[in-house]
N, CA, C and O atoms as a GROMACS GRO file, in nm:
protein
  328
    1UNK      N    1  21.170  26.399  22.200
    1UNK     CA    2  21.071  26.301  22.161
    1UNK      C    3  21.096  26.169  22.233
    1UNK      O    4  21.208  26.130  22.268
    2UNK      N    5  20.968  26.096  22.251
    2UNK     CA    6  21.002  25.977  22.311
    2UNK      C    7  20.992  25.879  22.220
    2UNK      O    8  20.927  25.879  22.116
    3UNK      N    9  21.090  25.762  22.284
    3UNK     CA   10  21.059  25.686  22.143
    3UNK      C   11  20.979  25.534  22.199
    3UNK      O   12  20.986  25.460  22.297
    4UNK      N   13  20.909  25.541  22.081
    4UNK     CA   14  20.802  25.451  22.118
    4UNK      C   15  20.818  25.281  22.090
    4UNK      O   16  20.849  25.238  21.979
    5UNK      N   17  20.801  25.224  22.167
    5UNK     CA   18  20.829  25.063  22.173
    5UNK      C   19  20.723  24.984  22.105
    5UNK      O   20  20.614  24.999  22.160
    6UNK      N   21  20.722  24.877  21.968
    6UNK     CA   22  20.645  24.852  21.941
    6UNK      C   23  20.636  24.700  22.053
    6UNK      O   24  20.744  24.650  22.085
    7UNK      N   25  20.514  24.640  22.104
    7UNK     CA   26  20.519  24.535  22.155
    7UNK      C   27  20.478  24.424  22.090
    7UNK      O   28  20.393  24.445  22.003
    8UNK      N   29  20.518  24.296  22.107
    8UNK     CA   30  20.507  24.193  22.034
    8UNK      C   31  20.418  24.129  22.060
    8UNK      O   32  20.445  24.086  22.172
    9UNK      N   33  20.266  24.067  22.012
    9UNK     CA   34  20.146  23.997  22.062
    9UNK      C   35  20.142  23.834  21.935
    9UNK      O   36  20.154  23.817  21.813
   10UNK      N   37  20.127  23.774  22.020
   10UNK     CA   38  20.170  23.635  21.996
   10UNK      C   39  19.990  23.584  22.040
   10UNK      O   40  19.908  23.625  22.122
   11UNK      N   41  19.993  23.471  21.930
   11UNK     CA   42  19.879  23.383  21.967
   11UNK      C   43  19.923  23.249  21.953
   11UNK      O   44  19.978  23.191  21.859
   12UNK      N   45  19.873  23.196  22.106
   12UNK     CA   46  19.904  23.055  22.119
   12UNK      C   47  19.804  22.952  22.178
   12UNK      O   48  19.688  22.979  22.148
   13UNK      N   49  19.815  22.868  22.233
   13UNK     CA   50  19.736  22.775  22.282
   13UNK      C   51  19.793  22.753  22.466
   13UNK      O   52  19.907  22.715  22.492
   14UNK      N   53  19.728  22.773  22.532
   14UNK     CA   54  19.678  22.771  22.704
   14UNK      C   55  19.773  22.540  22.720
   14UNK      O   56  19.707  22.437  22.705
   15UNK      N   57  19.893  22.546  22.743
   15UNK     CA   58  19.930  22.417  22.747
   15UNK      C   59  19.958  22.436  22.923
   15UNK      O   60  19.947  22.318  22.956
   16UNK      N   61  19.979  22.490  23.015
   16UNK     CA   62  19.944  22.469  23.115
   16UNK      C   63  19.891  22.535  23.222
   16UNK      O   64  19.884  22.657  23.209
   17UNK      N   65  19.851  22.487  23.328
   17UNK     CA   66  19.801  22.663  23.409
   17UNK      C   67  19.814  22.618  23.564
   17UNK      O   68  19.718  22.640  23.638
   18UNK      N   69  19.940  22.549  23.618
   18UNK     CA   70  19.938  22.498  23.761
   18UNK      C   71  19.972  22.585  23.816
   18UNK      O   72  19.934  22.589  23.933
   19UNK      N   73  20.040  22.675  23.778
   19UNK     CA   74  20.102  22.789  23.880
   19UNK      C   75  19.996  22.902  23.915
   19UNK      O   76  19.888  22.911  23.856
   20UNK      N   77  20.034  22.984  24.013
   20UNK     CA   78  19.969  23.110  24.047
   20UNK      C   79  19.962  23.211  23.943
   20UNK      O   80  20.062  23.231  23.875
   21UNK      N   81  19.830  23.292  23.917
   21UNK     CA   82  19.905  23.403  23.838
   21UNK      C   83  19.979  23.408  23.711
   21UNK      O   84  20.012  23.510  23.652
   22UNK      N   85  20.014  23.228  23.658
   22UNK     CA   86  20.119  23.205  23.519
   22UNK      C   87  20.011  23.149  23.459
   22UNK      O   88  19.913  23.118  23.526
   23UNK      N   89  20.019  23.122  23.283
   23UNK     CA   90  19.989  23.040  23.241
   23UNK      C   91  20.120  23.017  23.151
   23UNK      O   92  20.214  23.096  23.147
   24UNK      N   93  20.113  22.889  23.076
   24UNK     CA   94  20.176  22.876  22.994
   24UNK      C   95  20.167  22.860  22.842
   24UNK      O   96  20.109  22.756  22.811
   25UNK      N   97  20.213  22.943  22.726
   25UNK     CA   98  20.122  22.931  22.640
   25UNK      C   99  20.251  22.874  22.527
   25UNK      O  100  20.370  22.907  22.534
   26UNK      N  101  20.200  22.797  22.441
   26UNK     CA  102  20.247  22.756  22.351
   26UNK      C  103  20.211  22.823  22.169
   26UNK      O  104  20.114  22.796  22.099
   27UNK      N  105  20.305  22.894  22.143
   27UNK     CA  106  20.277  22.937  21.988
   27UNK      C  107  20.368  22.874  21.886
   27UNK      O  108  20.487  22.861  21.915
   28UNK      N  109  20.320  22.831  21.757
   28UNK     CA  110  20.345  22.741  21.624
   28UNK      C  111  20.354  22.866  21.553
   28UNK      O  112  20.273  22.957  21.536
   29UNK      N  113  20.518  22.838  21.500
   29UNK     CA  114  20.483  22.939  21.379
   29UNK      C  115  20.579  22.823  21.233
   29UNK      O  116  20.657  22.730  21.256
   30UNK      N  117  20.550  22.857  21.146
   30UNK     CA  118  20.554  22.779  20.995
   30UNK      C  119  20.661  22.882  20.966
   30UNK      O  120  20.649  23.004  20.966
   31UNK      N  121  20.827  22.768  20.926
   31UNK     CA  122  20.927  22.811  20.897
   31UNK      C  123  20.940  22.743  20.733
   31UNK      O  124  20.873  22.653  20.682
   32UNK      N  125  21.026  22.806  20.689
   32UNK     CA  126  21.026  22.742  20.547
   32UNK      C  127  21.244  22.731  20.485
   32UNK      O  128  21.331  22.816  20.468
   33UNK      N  129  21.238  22.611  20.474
   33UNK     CA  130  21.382  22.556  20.470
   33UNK      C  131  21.417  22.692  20.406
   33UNK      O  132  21.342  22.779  20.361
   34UNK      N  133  21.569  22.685  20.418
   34UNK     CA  134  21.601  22.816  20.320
   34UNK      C  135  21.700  22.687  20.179
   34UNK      O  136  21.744  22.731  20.072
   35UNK      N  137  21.711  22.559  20.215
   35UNK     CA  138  21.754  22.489  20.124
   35UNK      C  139  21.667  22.401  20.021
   35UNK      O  140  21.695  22.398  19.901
   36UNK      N  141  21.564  22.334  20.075
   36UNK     CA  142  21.478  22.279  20.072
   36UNK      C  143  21.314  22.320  20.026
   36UNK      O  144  21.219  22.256  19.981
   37UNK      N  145  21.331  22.415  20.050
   37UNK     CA  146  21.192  22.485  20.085
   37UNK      C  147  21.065  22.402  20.129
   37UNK      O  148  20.955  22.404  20.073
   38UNK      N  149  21.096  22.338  20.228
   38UNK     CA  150  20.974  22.276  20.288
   38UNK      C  151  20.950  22.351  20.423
   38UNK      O  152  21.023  22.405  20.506
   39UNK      N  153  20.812  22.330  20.407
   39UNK     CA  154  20.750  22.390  20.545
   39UNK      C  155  20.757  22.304  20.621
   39UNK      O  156  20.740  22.184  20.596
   40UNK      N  157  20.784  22.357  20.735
   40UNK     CA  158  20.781  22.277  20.863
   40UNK      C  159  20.746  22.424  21.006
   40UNK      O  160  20.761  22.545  21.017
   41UNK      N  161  20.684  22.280  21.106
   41UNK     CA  162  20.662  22.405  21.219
   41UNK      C  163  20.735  22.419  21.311
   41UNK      O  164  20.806  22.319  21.319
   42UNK      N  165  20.757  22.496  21.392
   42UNK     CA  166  20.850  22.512  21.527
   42UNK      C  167  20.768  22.565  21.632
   42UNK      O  168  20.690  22.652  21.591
   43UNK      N  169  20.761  22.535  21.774
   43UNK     CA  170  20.659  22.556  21.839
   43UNK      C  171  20.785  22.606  21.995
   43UNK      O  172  20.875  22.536  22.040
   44UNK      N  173  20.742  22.747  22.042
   44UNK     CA  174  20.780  22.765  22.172
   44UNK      C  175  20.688  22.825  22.281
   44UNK      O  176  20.607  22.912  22.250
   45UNK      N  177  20.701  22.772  22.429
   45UNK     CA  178  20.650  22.815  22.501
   45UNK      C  179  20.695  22.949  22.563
   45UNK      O  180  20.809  22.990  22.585
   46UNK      N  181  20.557  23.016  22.587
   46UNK     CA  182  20.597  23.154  22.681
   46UNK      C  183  20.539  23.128  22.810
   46UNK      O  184  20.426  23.081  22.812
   47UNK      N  185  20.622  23.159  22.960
   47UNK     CA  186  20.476  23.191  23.046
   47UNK      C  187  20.463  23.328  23.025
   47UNK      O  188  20.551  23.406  22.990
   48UNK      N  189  20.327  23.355  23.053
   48UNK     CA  190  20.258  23.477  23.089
   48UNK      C  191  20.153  23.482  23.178
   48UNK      O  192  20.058  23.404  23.191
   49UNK      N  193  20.188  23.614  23.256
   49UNK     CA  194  20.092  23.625  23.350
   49UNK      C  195  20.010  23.678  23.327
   49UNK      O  196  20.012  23.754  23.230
   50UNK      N  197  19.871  23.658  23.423
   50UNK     CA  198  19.749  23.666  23.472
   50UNK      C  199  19.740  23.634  23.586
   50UNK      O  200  19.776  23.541  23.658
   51UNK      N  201  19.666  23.762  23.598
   51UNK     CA  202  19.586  23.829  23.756
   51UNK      C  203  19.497  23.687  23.790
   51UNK      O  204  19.525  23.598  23.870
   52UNK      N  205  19.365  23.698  23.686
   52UNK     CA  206  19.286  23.534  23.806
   52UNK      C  207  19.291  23.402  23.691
   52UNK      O  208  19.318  23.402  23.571
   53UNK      N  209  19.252  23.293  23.783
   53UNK     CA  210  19.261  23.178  23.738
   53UNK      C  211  19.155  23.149  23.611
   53UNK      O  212  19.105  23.038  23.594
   54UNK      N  213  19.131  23.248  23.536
   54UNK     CA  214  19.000  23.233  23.428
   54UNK      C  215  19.066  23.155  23.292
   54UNK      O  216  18.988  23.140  23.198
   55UNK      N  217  19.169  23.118  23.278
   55UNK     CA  218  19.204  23.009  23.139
   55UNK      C  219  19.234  22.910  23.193
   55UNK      O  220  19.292  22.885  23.298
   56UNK      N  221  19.168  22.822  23.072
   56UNK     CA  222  19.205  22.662  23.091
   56UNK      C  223  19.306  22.648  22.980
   56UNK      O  224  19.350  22.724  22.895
   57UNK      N  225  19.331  22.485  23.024
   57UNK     CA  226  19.393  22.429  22.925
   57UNK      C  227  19.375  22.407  22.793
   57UNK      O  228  19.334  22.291  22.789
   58UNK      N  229  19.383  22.457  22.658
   58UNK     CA  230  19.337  22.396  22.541
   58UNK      C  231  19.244  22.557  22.527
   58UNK      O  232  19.155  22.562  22.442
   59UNK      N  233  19.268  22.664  22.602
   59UNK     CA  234  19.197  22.787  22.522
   59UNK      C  235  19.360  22.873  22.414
   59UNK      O  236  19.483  22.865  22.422
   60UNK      N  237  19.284  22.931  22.346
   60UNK     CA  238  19.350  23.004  22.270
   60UNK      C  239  19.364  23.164  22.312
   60UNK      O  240  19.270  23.243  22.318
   61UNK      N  241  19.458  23.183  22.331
   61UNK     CA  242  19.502  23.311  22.430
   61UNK      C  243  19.598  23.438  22.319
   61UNK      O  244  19.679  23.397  22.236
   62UNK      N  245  19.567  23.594  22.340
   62UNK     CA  246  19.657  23.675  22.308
   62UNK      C  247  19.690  23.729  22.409
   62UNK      O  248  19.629  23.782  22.502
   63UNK      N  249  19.888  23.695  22.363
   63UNK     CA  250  19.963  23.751  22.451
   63UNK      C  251  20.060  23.863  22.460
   63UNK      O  252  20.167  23.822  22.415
   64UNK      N  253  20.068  23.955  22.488
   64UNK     CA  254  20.128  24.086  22.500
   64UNK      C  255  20.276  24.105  22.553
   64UNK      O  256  20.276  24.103  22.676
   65UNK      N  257  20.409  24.124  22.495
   65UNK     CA  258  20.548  24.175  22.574
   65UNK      C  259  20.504  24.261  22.654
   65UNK      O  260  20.407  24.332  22.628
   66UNK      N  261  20.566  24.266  22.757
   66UNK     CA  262  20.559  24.361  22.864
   66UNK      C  263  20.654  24.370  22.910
   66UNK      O  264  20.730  24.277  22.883
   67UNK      N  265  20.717  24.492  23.013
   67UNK     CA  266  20.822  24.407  23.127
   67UNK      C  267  20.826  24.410  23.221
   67UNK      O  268  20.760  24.480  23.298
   68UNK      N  269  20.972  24.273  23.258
   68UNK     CA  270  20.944  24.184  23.326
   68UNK      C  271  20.869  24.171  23.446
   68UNK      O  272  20.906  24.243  23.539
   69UNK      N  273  20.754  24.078  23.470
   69UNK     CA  274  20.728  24.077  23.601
   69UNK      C  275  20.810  23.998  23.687
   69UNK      O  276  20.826  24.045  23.799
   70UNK      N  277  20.868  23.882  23.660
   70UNK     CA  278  20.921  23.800  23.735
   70UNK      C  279  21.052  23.766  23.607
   70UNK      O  280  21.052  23.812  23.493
   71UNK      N  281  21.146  23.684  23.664
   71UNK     CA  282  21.278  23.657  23.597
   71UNK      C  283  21.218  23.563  23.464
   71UNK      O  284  21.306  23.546  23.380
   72UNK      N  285  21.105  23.508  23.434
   72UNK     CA  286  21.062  23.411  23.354
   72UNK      C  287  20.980  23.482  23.280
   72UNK      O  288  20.984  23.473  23.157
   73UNK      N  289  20.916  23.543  23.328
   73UNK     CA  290  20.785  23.643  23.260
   73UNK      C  291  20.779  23.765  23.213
   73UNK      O  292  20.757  23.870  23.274
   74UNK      N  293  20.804  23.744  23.077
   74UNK     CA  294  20.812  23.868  22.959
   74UNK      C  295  20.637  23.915  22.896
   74UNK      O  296  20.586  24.006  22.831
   75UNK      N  297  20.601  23.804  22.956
   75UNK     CA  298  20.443  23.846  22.838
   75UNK      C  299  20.350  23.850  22.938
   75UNK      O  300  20.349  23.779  23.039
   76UNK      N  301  20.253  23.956  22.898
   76UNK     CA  302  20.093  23.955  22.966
   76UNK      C  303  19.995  23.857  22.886
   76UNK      O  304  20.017  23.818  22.771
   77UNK      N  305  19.894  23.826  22.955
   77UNK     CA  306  19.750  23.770  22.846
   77UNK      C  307  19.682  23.931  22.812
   77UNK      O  308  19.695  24.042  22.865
   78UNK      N  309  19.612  23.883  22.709
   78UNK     CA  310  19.553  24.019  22.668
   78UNK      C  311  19.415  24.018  22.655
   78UNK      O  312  19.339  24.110  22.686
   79UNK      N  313  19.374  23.859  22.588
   79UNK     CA  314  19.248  23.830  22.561
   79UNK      C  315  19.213  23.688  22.544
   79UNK      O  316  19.321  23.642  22.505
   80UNK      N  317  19.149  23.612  22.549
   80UNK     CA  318  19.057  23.458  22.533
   80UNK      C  319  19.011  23.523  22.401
   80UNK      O  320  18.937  23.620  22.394
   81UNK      N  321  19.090  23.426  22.254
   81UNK     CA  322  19.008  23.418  22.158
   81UNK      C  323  18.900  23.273  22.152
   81UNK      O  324  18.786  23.320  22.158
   82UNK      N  325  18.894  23.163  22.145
   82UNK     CA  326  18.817  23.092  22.186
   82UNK      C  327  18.780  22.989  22.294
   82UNK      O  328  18.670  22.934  22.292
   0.00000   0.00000   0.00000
């Protein structure tokens, strides 16, 4: 049997797109103290690639693990949600 890889799809926000082929996407996710219990957010960037230059800055993007294309690039785009 083979064993099957689940992949990880992340939604973030399109924060830059100067490079070829990269964008850069930024995802917020809501952590909650384990002392405190206050919410607070933590925000990291992924690049991921794309084939053509079709996202801007400030779109909202799903992004897909893959592997690696380049030493930086773990994730594909998958889709433009708005």
């Amino acid at each position: 049997m083979e064993k099957q890889s689940i992949k990880r799809t992340l939604i973030g926000d399109v924060v830059s797109n100067k490079a070829q082929k990269t964008v850069i996407v930024e995802v917020e996710n809501i952590k909650i103290h384990p002392k405190y219990h206050k919410r607070y957010k933590v925000s990291k960037k992924y690049p991921a690639h794309v084939e053509s230059g079709e996202y801007q800055i400030g779109d909202r993007v799903e992004i897909q693990e893959c592997p690696p294309v380049s030493k930086t690039k773990n994730f594909v785009v998958i889709r433009k949600i708005s």
